[in-house]
N, C-alpha and C positions, 0 to 999 in steps of 0.2 A: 253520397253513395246511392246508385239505383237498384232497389231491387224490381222484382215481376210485377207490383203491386204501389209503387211508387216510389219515393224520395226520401231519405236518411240522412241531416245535415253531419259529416262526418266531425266535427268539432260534439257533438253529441255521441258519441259513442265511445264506450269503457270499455277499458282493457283490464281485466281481473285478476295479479297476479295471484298462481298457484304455489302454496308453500311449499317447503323442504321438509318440515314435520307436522305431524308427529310422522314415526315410523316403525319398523318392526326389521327385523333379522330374515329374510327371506329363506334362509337354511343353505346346505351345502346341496346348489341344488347341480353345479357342475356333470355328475355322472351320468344326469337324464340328457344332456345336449348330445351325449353319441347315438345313432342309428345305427345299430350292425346292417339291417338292409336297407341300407341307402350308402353309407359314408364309405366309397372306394379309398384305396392308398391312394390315388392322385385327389381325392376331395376330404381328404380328412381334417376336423378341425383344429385348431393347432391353437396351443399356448402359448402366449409370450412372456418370458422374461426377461425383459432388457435383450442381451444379445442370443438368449438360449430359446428355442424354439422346438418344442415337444408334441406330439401326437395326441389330442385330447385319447385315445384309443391305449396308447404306451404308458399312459400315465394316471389310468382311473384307478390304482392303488393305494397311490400317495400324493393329492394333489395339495397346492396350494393354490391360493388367488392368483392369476396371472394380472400384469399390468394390460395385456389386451386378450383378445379373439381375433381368431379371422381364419377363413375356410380358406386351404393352400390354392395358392396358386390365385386369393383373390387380393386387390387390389387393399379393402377395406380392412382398416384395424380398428374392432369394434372392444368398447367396455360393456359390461352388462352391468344392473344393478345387484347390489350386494342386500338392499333394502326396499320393502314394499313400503312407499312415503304417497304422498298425495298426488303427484307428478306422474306416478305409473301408475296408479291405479285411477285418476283421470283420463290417461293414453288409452289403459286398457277397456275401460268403460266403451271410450268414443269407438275404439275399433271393432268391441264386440259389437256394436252395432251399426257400423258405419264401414269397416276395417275389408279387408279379401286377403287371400292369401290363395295363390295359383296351386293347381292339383299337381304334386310333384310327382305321382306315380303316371298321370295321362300324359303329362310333359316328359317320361321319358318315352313313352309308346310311343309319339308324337317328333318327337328331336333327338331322342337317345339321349338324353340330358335329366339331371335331376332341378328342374329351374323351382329356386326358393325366391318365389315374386312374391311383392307385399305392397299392396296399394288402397291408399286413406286419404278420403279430399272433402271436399266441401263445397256451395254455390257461391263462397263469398271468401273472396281472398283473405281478408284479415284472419281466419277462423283457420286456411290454412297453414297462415304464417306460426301461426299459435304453435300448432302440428308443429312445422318444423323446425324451431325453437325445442320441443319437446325432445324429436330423434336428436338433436344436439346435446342438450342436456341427459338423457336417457342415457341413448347409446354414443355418443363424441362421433355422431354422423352429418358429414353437411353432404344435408340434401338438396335438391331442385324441386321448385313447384313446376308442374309440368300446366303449360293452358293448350296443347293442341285440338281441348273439346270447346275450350273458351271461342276461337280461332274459327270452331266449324260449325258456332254459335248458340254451343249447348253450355248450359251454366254450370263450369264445373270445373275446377281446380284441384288438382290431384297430384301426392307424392306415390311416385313409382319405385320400387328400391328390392334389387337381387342381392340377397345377402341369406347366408345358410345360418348366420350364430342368431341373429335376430330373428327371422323365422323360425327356429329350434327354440329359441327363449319362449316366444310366443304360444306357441303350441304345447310346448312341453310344460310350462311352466304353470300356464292359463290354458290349458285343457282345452285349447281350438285344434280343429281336423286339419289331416295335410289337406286344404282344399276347400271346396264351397262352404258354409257353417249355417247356411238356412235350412232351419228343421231337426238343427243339431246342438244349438245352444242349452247354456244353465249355466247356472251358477259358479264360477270355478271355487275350489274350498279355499285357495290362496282369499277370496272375497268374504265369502261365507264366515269365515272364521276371524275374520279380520274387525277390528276396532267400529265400531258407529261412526268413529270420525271417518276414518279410512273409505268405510261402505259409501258414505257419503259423496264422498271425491269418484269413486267407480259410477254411483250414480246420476253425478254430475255429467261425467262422460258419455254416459248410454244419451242423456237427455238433450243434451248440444247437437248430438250426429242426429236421432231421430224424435228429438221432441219437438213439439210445435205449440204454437200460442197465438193467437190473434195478428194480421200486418196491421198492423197501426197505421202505417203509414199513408195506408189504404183507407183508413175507417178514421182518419182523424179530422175531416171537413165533411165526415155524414154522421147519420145516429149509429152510437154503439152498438153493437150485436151482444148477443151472451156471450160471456169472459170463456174461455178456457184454457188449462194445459193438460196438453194430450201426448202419452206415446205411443205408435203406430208401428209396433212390426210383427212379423211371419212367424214368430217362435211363441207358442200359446204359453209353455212349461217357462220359459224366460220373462215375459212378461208379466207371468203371475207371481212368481220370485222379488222381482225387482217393485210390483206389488206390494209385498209383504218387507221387502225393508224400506221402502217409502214410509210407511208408518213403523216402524222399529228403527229406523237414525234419522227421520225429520219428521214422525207427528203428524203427515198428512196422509191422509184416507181416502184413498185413491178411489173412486166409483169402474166398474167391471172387475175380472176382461170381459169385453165382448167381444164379438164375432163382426168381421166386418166381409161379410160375402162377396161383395162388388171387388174390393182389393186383394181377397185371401189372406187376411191378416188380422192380428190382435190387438185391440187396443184398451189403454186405460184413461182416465181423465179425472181432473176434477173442473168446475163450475161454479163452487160459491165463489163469492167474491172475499171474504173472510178468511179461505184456505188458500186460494193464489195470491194476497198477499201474505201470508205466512212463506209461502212457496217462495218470493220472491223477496222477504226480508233474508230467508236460509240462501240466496243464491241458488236456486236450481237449473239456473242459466248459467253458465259462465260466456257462451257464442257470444260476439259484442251485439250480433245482430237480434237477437234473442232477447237474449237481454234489455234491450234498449226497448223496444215492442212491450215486454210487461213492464217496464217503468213507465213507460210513456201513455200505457192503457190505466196502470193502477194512479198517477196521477193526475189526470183528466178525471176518472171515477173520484179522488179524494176532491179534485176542485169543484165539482158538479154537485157535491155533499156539502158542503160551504157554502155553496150560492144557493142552497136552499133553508139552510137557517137565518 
């Protein structure tokens, strides 16, 4: 595998599967997926039962679980989860910081259309397949990995997907805006309130889409640099969050945030070598590419300790 930095023998590289449990009961969250302004009678979201077909709008009295979703008139018959398990709250991590979701009130000034676009990718194919695996398993969605930026030689693998119940899930459920979400993250309570294990799996996801670590790959036929893992994004009030349960569900004690002027952005880190392997015994990588970078730095470090006793 090549990345920007060099060379990745792909027989070296892990695929981490993500559990099913533990879990929790997500609640009857049905009744938040209506919009009165947005959801017309020709876009309204509909239940399915087997052959019966109801108005999510006709039917917020007395619902039951449907066997699917899907907004009329679309193609897609989505499931949602019934339960916050490791699997979405990894999804949800990666997307809050990695994730977009189009501004459906400019796309109607725009097209006269309410467009529910939702777009999540990565520099490295494997990381995307991961993704969509995930909208499979999540929502029973087979997606397309899109490379038209791969093509125009930008590095960059992205799933693209118009769908109203999974964009309503998203937003509605994890407390993302119809539209941009830089300068407007935090915490969703769905996270907040949620299990150490759980937390842990969300911030597993934030740290795949925007965390970073050393390219090894680059620095593995010169002297080592100082270690680190670092996350780097625009949301100051998010970042110092994610912060603070770094050390309340994995024990590490993250150094900032600081201010990174030159990017506009926040970042945190740690540097001892003692805390990134703690970091990297807990998995805080799941990316194969990520992942493989602090293995391959923290055992080079363990063999260099060896050759000196």
């Amino acid at each position: 595998m090549r990345t920007n930095y060099g060379f990745i023998p792909d027989n070296e590289i892990k695929i981490i599967k993500i559990p099913d449990h533990p879990n929790i009961k997500i609640g009857d969250y049905i009744p938040k997926l209506f919009d009165e302004k947005i959801d017309e009678p020709n876009s309204h979201i509909q239940l399915i039962y087997g052959s019966k077909i109801i108005n999510l709008k006709e039917g917020l009295g007395n619902i039951k679980w449907p066997s699917y979703f899907r907004a009329k008139r679309s193609l897609h018959r989505v499931s949602l989860p019934k339960f916050l398990c490791p699997k979405l709250a990894y999804f949800m991590g990666y997307f809050y910081a990695d994730g977009s979701l189009k501004d459906v009130y400019k796309s109607k000034l725009k097209t006269g259309k309410f467009e529910h676009k939702i777009k999540v990718g990565d520099e490295f194919l494997v990381q995307v397949e991961l993704l969509r695996r995930l909208f499979k398993s999540l929502f029973d969605l087979d997606v397309k990995i899109r490379t038209e930026r791969i093509e125009k030689g930008e590095n960059y693998y992205y799933i693209e997907v118009t769908d109203k119940v999974v964009y309503r899930f998203i937003t509605k459920i994890f407390d993302l805006p119809y539209g941009p979400k830089t300068g407007k993250l935090k915490m969703p309570p769905i996270i907040f309130n949620a299990s150490p294990e759980l937390k842990k799996w969300f911030i597993r996801g934030v740290f795949d889409a925007d965390g970073e670590t050393r390219a090894f790959e680059y620095y593995k036929n010169k002297s080592l640099i100082k270690p680190r893992i670092r996350l780097h994004m625009k949301d100051y009030l998010f970042v110092k969050q994610i912060k603070e349960l770094m050390f309340q569900s994995f024990g590490l004690n993250f150094n900032g945030p600081y201010i990174d002027k030159n990017n506009k952005a926040t970042c945190i880190e740690i540097t001892k070598i003692n805390e990134i392997q703690r970091a990297y015994q807990q998995n805080i990588f799941l990316h194969p590419v990520k992942n493989w970078r602090l293995r391959k730095y923290i055992g080079t470090v363990a063999q260099k300790a060896v050759e000196k006793t």
